[in-house]
N, C-alpha and C positions, 0 to 999 in steps of 0.2 A: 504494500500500500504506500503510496507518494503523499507524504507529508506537503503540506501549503506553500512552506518555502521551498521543498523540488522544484513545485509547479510553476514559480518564480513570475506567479499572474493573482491578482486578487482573486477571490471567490464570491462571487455575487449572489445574495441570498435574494430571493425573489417571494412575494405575497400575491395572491392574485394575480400572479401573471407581471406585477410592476415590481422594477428592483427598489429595496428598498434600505440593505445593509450592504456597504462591500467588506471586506476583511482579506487583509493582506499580513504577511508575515514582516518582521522588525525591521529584517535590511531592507526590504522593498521599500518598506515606509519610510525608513530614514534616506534613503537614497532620494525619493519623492523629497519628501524637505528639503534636505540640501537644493535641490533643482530649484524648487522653488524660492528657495532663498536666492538664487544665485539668478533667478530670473525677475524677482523683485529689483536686483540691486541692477542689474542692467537698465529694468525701464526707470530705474530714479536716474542714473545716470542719464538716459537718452531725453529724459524729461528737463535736467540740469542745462546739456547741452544746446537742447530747442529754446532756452529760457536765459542763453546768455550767462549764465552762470557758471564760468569755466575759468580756469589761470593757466595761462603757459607752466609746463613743467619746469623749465629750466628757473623759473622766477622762485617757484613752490622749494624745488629743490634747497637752490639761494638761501630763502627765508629759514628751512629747519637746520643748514649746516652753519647758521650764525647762532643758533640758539647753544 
């Protein structure tokens, strides 16, 4: 028998016909997170950059090697 994390897919429990639970094993899940974190901080950055809110590197650099 294939334990959840072999299957390395969520398991979709369904009611009536309509899904209504998924369940996924730990790494899957954490691996989802990470993604999602890592795709949250993309659109803040691209949102940053559409919004003018940017510094040349070479300035940013500058500033933390005088501290």
């Amino acid at each position: 028998m294939r334990t959840l994390g072999d299957r390395g897919e969520p398991l979709v429990i369904t009611q009536n016909g309509s899904a209504k639970v998924v369940v996924q094993d730990i790494d899957s899940f954490e691996k989802t997170q990470e993604t999602m974190a890592l795709l949250k901080m993309l659109a803040l950055g691209n949102r940053q950059i559409e919004s003018g809110q940017v510094q040349p590197a070479a300035e940013v650099i500058a500033r933390l090697r005088e501290r």
